[in-house]
C-alpha positions in Angstrom: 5.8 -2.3 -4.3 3.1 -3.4 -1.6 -0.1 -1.1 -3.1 -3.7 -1.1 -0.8 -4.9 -4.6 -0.8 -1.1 -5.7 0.5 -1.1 -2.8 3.2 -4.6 -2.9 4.6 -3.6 -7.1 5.2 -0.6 -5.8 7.1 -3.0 -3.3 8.8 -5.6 -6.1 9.5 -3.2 -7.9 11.0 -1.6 -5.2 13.4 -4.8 -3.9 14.4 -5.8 -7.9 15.7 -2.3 -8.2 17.9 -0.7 -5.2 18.4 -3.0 -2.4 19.1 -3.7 -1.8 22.5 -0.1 -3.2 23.7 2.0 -1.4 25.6 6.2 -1.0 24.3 8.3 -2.0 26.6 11.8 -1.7 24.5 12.7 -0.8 21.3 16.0 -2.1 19.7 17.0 -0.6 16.2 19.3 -3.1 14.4 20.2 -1.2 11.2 19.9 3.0 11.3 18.8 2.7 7.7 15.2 1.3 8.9 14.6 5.1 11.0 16.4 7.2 8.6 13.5 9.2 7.9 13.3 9.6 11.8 16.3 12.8 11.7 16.4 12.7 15.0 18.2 9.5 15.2 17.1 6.0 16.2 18.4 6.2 19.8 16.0 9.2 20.2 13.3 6.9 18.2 13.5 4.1 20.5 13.2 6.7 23.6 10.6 8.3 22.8 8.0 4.7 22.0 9.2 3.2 25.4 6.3 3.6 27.6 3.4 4.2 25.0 0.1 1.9 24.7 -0.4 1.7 20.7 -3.7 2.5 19.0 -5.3 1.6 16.2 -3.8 0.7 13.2 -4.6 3.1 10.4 -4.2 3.3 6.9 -4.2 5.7 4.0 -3.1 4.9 0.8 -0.1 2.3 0.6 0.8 4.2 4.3 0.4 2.9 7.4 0.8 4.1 10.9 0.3 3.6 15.1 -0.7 6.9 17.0 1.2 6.5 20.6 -1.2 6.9 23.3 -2.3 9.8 24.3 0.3 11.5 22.6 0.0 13.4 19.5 2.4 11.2 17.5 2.5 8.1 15.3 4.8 5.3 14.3 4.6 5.8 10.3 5.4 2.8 8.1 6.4 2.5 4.6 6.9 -1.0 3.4 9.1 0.2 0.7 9.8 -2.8 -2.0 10.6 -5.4 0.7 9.5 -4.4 4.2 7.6 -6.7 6.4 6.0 -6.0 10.0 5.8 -9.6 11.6 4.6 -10.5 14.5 6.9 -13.3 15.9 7.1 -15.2 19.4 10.1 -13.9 21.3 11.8 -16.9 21.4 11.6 -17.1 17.5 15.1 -16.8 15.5 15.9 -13.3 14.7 15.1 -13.2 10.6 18.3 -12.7 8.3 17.3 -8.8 7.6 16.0 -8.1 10.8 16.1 -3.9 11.4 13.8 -2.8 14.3 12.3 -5.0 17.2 9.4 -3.4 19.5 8.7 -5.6 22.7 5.7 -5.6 24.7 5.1 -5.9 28.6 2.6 -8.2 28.2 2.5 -12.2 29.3 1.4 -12.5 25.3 5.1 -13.7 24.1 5.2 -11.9 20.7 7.0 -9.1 19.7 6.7 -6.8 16.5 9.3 -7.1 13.9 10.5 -5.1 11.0 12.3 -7.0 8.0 13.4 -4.9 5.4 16.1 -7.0 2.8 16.4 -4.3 0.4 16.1 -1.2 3.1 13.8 0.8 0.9 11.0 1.2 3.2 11.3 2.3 7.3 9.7 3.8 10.4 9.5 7.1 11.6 7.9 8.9 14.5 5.7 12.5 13.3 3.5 14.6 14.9 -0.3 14.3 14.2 -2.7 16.6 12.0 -5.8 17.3 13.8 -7.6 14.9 11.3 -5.2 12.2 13.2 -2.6 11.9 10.0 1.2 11.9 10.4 1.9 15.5 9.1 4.1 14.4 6.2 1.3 12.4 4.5 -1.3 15.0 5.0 -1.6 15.6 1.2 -1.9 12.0 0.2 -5.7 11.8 -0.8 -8.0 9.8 0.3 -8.2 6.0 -1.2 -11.1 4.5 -3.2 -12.1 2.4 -0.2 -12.3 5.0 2.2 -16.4 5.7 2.8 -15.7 9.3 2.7 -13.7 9.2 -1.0 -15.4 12.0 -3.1 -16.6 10.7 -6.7 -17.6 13.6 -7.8 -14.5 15.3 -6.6 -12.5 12.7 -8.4 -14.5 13.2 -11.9 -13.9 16.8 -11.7 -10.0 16.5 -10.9 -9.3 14.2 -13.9 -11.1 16.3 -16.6 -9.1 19.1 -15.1 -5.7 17.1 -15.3 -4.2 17.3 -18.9 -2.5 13.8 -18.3 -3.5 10.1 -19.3 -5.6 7.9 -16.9 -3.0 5.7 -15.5 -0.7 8.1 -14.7 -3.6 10.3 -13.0 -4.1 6.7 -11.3 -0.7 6.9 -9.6 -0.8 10.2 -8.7 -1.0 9.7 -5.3 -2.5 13.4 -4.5 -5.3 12.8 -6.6 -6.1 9.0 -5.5 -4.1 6.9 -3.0 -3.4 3.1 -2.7 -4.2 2.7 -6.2 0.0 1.2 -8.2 0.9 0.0 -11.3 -0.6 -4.1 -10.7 -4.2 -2.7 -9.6 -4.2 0.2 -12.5 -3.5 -2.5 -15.2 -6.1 -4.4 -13.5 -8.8 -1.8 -13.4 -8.1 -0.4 -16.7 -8.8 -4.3 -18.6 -11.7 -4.2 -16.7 -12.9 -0.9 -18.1 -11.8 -1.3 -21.3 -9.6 1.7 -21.5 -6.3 1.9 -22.6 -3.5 3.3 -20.0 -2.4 6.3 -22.6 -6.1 8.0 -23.0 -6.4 10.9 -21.6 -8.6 12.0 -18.6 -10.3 15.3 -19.7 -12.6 13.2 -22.2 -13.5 10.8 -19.4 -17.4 11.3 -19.0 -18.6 10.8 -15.7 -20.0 7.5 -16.4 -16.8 6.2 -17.8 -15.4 7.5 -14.6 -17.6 5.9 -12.3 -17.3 2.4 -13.7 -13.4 3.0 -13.3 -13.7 3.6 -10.3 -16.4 0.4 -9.8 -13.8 -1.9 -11.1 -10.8 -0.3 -8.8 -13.0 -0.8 -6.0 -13.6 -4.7 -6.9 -10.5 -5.6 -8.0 -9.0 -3.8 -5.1 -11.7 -6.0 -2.6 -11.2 -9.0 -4.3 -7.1 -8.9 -3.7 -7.8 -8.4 0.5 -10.3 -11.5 0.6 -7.1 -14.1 -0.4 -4.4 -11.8 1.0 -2.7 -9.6 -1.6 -0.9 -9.9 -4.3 2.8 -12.0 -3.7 4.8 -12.6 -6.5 7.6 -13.6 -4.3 8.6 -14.1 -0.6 9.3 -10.2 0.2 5.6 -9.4 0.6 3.7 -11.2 3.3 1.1 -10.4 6.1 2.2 -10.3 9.6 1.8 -13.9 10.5 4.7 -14.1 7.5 1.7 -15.7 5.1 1.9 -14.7 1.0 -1.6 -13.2 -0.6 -2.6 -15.1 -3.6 -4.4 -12.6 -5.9 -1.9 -13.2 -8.3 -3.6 -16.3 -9.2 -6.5 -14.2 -10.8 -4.5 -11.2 -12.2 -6.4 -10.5 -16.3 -3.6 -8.4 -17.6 -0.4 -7.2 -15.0 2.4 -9.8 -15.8 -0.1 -11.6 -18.5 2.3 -11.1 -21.4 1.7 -13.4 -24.4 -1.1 -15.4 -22.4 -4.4 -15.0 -24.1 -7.1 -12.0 -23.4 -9.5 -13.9 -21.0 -12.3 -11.8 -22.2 -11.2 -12.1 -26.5 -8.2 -14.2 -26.9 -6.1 -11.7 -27.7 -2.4 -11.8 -26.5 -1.7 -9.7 -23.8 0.6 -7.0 -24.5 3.5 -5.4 -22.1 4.6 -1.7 -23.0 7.3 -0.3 -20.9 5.8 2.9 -19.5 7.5 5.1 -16.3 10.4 3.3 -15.6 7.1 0.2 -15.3 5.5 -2.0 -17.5 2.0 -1.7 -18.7 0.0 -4.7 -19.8 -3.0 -4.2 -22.3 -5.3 -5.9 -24.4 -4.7 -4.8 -27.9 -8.3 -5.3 -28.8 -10.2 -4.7 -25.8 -8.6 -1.5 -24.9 -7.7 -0.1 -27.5 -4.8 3.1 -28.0 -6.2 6.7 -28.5 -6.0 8.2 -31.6 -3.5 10.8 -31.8 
Protein backbone atom coordinates (compact mmCIF):
# COMPACT_ATOMS: atom_id res chain seq x y z
CA UNK A 1 0.00 0.00 0.00
CA UNK A 2 1.41 3.44 -1.45
CA UNK A 3 2.01 5.34 2.29
CA UNK A 4 3.13 9.44 2.15
CA UNK A 5 6.43 9.48 0.43
CA UNK A 6 4.66 7.32 -2.68
CA UNK A 7 1.51 9.70 -2.65
CA UNK A 8 3.06 13.16 -2.34
CA UNK A 9 5.42 11.84 -5.74
CA UNK A 10 2.09 11.20 -7.32
CA UNK A 11 0.89 14.60 -6.01
CA UNK A 12 4.24 16.30 -7.12
CA UNK A 13 3.71 15.08 -10.32
CA UNK A 14 -0.10 16.12 -10.83
CA UNK A 15 0.38 19.37 -9.45
CA UNK A 16 3.50 19.99 -12.42
CA UNK A 17 0.95 18.79 -15.48
CA UNK A 18 -2.32 18.64 -14.58
CA UNK A 19 -3.45 21.48 -12.41
CA UNK A 20 -4.74 24.22 -14.04
CA UNK A 21 -6.11 22.10 -17.14
CA UNK A 22 -9.32 22.21 -18.19
CA UNK A 23 -11.54 18.41 -18.71
CA UNK A 24 -12.76 18.11 -21.75
CA UNK A 25 -14.17 14.28 -21.45
CA UNK A 26 -14.16 11.79 -19.11
CA UNK A 27 -14.50 8.04 -20.06
CA UNK A 28 -14.92 5.41 -17.16
CA UNK A 29 -13.73 1.95 -18.44
CA UNK A 30 -14.46 -0.31 -15.45
CA UNK A 31 -17.45 0.95 -12.80
CA UNK A 32 -15.35 -0.60 -10.10
CA UNK A 33 -12.66 2.48 -10.36
CA UNK A 34 -15.98 5.11 -9.22
CA UNK A 35 -17.70 2.83 -7.01
CA UNK A 36 -17.24 4.92 -4.12
CA UNK A 37 -18.90 7.66 -6.45
CA UNK A 38 -22.88 6.16 -5.61
CA UNK A 39 -24.13 8.24 -7.92
CA UNK A 40 -22.77 6.31 -10.75
CA UNK A 41 -19.92 6.88 -13.16
CA UNK A 42 -22.01 8.30 -15.97
CA UNK A 43 -23.09 10.96 -13.45
CA UNK A 44 -19.17 11.22 -12.46
CA UNK A 45 -18.05 11.85 -15.85
CA UNK A 46 -20.85 14.65 -16.16
CA UNK A 47 -20.35 16.46 -13.61
CA UNK A 48 -15.93 16.96 -14.30
CA UNK A 49 -16.78 17.90 -18.00
CA UNK A 50 -16.15 21.55 -18.08
CA UNK A 51 -14.06 22.09 -14.81
CA UNK A 52 -10.37 23.78 -14.70
CA UNK A 53 -8.49 21.56 -11.98
CA UNK A 54 -6.70 23.06 -9.01
CA UNK A 55 -4.11 22.23 -7.06
CA UNK A 56 -3.24 18.94 -6.17
CA UNK A 57 -3.52 18.28 -2.53
CA UNK A 58 -2.63 15.80 -0.11
CA UNK A 59 -3.37 14.54 3.31
CA UNK A 60 -2.22 11.50 4.54
CA UNK A 61 -1.88 8.54 1.92
CA UNK A 62 -5.17 10.73 0.24
CA UNK A 63 -5.10 12.62 -2.53
CA UNK A 64 -7.42 14.92 -4.31
CA UNK A 65 -8.31 17.84 -7.26
CA UNK A 66 -10.90 20.57 -6.05
CA UNK A 67 -12.95 21.42 -9.56
CA UNK A 68 -12.90 24.97 -10.19
CA UNK A 69 -14.78 27.12 -8.56
CA UNK A 70 -16.92 24.56 -7.35
CA UNK A 71 -17.07 23.25 -4.05
CA UNK A 72 -16.10 19.66 -5.02
CA UNK A 73 -12.97 17.45 -5.40
CA UNK A 74 -11.85 14.48 -7.46
CA UNK A 75 -10.63 12.15 -4.41
CA UNK A 76 -8.05 9.48 -5.08
CA UNK A 77 -7.09 6.44 -3.30
CA UNK A 78 -4.32 4.42 -4.83
CA UNK A 79 -5.50 1.42 -3.10
CA UNK A 80 -2.70 -1.54 -3.46
CA UNK A 81 -2.13 -1.02 -7.23
CA UNK A 82 -3.58 2.27 -8.54
CA UNK A 83 -1.64 4.53 -10.70
CA UNK A 84 -2.43 8.18 -12.03
CA UNK A 85 -0.26 8.55 -15.32
CA UNK A 86 0.02 11.05 -17.27
CA UNK A 87 0.33 9.63 -20.90
CA UNK A 88 0.39 11.20 -24.55
CA UNK A 89 -3.00 10.58 -26.22
CA UNK A 90 -1.68 8.69 -28.83
CA UNK A 91 -0.03 6.26 -26.27
CA UNK A 92 -1.49 2.56 -26.05
CA UNK A 93 -4.26 2.30 -23.69
CA UNK A 94 -2.43 0.20 -20.58
CA UNK A 95 -3.75 -3.49 -19.94
CA UNK A 96 -5.85 -2.25 -16.68
CA UNK A 97 -6.76 0.91 -17.86
CA UNK A 98 -10.19 2.16 -15.70
CA UNK A 99 -10.79 6.01 -16.09
CA UNK A 100 -9.37 8.47 -18.80
CA UNK A 101 -9.79 12.43 -18.19
CA UNK A 102 -8.89 14.47 -21.47
CA UNK A 103 -7.94 17.99 -21.59
CA UNK A 104 -8.78 20.79 -24.17
CA UNK A 105 -5.50 21.84 -24.42
CA UNK A 106 -2.90 21.62 -27.53
CA UNK A 107 -0.57 19.87 -24.58
CA UNK A 108 -1.34 16.09 -25.94
CA UNK A 109 -1.51 14.31 -22.62
CA UNK A 110 -4.26 12.93 -20.87
CA UNK A 111 -4.71 11.64 -17.21
CA UNK A 112 -4.91 8.03 -16.71
CA UNK A 113 -6.01 5.73 -13.96
CA UNK A 114 -4.53 2.06 -13.82
CA UNK A 115 -5.84 0.06 -11.19
CA UNK A 116 -4.83 -4.06 -11.80
CA UNK A 117 -6.12 -5.16 -8.64
CA UNK A 118 -9.24 -2.48 -8.38
CA UNK A 119 -8.65 -1.80 -4.79
CA UNK A 120 -8.19 1.85 -4.92
CA UNK A 121 -10.70 4.56 -7.16
CA UNK A 122 -12.04 7.99 -7.69
CA UNK A 123 -14.81 9.72 -6.39
CA UNK A 124 -16.33 13.12 -6.55
CA UNK A 125 -17.40 14.88 -2.66
CA UNK A 126 -18.24 18.00 -1.51
CA UNK A 127 -15.64 20.23 0.22
CA UNK A 128 -15.28 21.11 4.09
CA UNK A 129 -14.72 24.70 4.55
CA UNK A 130 -10.95 23.82 5.48
CA UNK A 131 -10.96 22.63 1.53
CA UNK A 132 -11.07 18.59 2.51
CA UNK A 133 -13.32 16.15 0.66
CA UNK A 134 -15.91 15.61 3.56
CA UNK A 135 -15.37 11.92 3.95
CA UNK A 136 -11.70 12.37 4.97
CA UNK A 137 -12.31 15.22 7.28
CA UNK A 138 -11.24 13.07 10.36
CA UNK A 139 -8.02 11.88 8.88
CA UNK A 140 -5.38 13.97 10.97
CA UNK A 141 -2.95 15.81 9.88
CA UNK A 142 0.49 14.09 8.60
CA UNK A 143 3.97 14.64 10.19
CA UNK A 144 5.05 16.80 7.24
CA UNK A 145 2.34 19.04 7.29
CA UNK A 146 3.86 22.59 8.92
CA UNK A 147 0.80 22.88 11.01
CA UNK A 148 1.10 19.00 12.68
CA UNK A 149 0.76 19.58 16.52
CA UNK A 150 3.67 17.82 18.54
CA UNK A 151 2.50 18.55 21.48
CA UNK A 152 -0.98 17.40 20.51
CA UNK A 153 0.52 14.18 19.35
CA UNK A 154 2.50 13.54 22.80
CA UNK A 155 -0.57 14.09 24.68
CA UNK A 156 -2.86 11.64 22.41
CA UNK A 157 -0.40 8.67 22.67
CA UNK A 158 -0.06 8.74 26.56
CA UNK A 159 -3.75 8.88 26.47
CA UNK A 160 -4.11 5.89 24.07
CA UNK A 161 -3.77 2.48 26.05
CA UNK A 162 -2.34 0.77 22.76
CA UNK A 163 1.37 0.08 21.49
CA UNK A 164 3.32 2.53 19.36
CA UNK A 165 2.94 1.08 15.98
CA UNK A 166 -0.37 0.49 16.00
CA UNK A 167 -1.01 4.22 17.37
CA UNK A 168 1.36 4.81 14.30
CA UNK A 169 -1.28 3.52 11.82
CA UNK A 170 -4.04 4.85 13.35
CA UNK A 171 -4.84 7.10 10.82
CA UNK A 172 -6.94 9.60 13.20
CA UNK A 173 -4.24 10.13 15.27
CA UNK A 174 -1.34 10.56 12.61
CA UNK A 175 -1.84 10.18 8.75
CA UNK A 176 0.57 8.98 5.88
CA UNK A 177 2.55 7.25 8.33
CA UNK A 178 2.06 2.56 7.12
CA UNK A 179 3.56 -0.38 8.08
CA UNK A 180 7.20 0.12 5.75
CA UNK A 181 7.78 3.80 7.26
CA UNK A 182 6.73 2.60 11.03
CA UNK A 183 9.32 -0.30 10.93
CA UNK A 184 11.53 2.26 9.65
CA UNK A 185 11.12 4.92 12.21
CA UNK A 186 10.82 2.58 15.04
CA UNK A 187 14.75 0.95 14.16
CA UNK A 188 15.64 4.28 14.15
CA UNK A 189 14.41 5.00 17.55
CA UNK A 190 15.25 2.11 19.09
CA UNK A 191 11.82 1.13 20.20
CA UNK A 192 10.22 -2.04 19.77
CA UNK A 193 6.67 -2.05 17.76
CA UNK A 194 4.78 -3.82 20.91
CA UNK A 195 5.75 -0.99 23.73
CA UNK A 196 3.22 0.86 24.73
CA UNK A 197 2.57 4.63 24.24
CA UNK A 198 1.36 5.92 27.71
CA UNK A 199 5.17 5.50 28.95
CA UNK A 200 6.39 7.39 25.99
CA UNK A 201 8.06 10.62 27.57
CA UNK A 202 7.92 13.50 25.50
CA UNK A 203 11.46 13.30 24.41
CA UNK A 204 11.12 9.77 23.30
CA UNK A 205 8.23 11.09 21.48
CA UNK A 206 9.86 13.82 19.76
CA UNK A 207 12.78 11.85 18.46
CA UNK A 208 10.05 9.44 17.01
CA UNK A 209 8.65 11.72 15.36
CA UNK A 210 12.35 13.27 14.21
CA UNK A 211 13.11 9.99 12.63
CA UNK A 212 9.43 9.70 10.82
CA UNK A 213 10.05 12.95 9.52
CA UNK A 214 13.55 11.93 7.95
CA UNK A 215 12.92 8.66 6.89
CA UNK A 216 9.69 9.91 5.42
CA UNK A 217 11.92 13.00 3.45
CA UNK A 218 14.52 10.79 2.56
CA UNK A 219 11.97 8.27 0.55
CA UNK A 220 10.43 11.56 -1.60
CA UNK A 221 14.13 12.67 -2.70
CA UNK A 222 14.60 9.13 -4.88
CA UNK A 223 10.85 8.59 -5.50
CA UNK A 224 9.25 6.19 -3.02
CA UNK A 225 9.41 3.05 -2.07
CA UNK A 226 8.69 0.32 -5.25
CA UNK A 227 9.03 -3.09 -4.53
CA UNK A 228 7.42 -3.94 -7.74
CA UNK A 229 5.96 -2.43 -10.97
CA UNK A 230 2.32 -1.57 -9.36
CA UNK A 231 3.68 1.65 -7.69
CA UNK A 232 5.09 4.26 -9.87
CA UNK A 233 4.91 8.23 -10.17
CA UNK A 234 2.95 9.71 -12.96
CA UNK A 235 5.49 9.71 -15.66
CA UNK A 236 5.17 5.62 -14.86
CA UNK A 237 8.91 5.89 -13.03
CA UNK A 238 9.50 3.30 -9.76
CA UNK A 239 10.95 5.19 -6.43
CA UNK A 240 14.00 3.50 -5.11
CA UNK A 241 14.02 4.01 -1.31
CA UNK A 242 13.87 0.44 -1.01
CA UNK A 243 17.43 0.42 -1.70
CA UNK A 244 18.08 2.01 1.87
CA UNK A 245 15.28 0.27 3.87
CA UNK A 246 17.28 -0.78 7.76
CA UNK A 247 14.62 -3.15 8.84
CA UNK A 248 10.96 -3.49 6.65
CA UNK A 249 11.68 -6.71 4.43
CA UNK A 250 15.37 -7.03 6.08
CA UNK A 251 14.64 -10.49 7.45
CA UNK A 252 17.79 -12.53 8.30
CA UNK A 253 20.15 -9.65 6.81
CA UNK A 254 22.39 -8.33 9.50
CA UNK A 255 21.34 -5.20 11.92
CA UNK A 256 23.23 -2.30 10.13
CA UNK A 257 23.67 -0.53 13.37
CA UNK A 258 24.76 -4.21 15.61
CA UNK A 259 24.87 -7.12 13.36
CA UNK A 260 22.12 -8.61 14.69
CA UNK A 261 19.70 -10.54 12.26
CA UNK A 262 16.72 -8.81 11.53
CA UNK A 263 13.72 -10.38 12.75
CA UNK A 264 10.04 -10.48 10.99
CA UNK A 265 6.97 -11.00 13.48
CA UNK A 266 3.62 -11.36 11.90
CA UNK A 267 1.61 -8.56 13.53
CA UNK A 268 -2.14 -7.23 12.00
CA UNK A 269 -2.63 -9.31 9.33
CA UNK A 270 1.40 -7.46 8.51
CA UNK A 271 4.71 -8.21 9.20
CA UNK A 272 6.92 -6.39 11.61
CA UNK A 273 10.57 -6.32 11.25
CA UNK A 274 12.83 -5.66 14.43
CA UNK A 275 16.19 -5.71 15.74
CA UNK A 276 16.26 -8.09 18.54
CA UNK A 277 18.97 -6.22 20.29
CA UNK A 278 18.48 -2.78 19.33
CA UNK A 279 14.88 -2.52 20.12
CA UNK A 280 14.26 -4.57 22.32
CA UNK A 281 10.50 -6.26 23.55
CA UNK A 282 8.70 -4.72 26.66
CA UNK A 283 8.56 -6.52 29.67
CA UNK A 284 5.32 -7.88 30.39
Amino acid sequence: MPELPEVEVVRRGLQRWVTGRTISGVEVLHPRAVRRHVAGAEDFAARLLGNRIGDASRRGKYLWLPLGSTDTSVLGHLGMSGQLLVQPEDAGDERHLRVRVRFDDTLGTELRFVDQRTFGGLSLHDNTPDGLPDVIAHIARDPLDPAFDDDAFHTALRLRRTTVKRALLDQSLISGVGNIYADEALWRTKLHYERPTAGLTRPRAAELLRHIREVMNEALAVGGTSFDSLYVNVNGESGYFDRSLDAYGQEDRPCARCGTLIRRRPWMNRSSYFCPRCQRPPRP
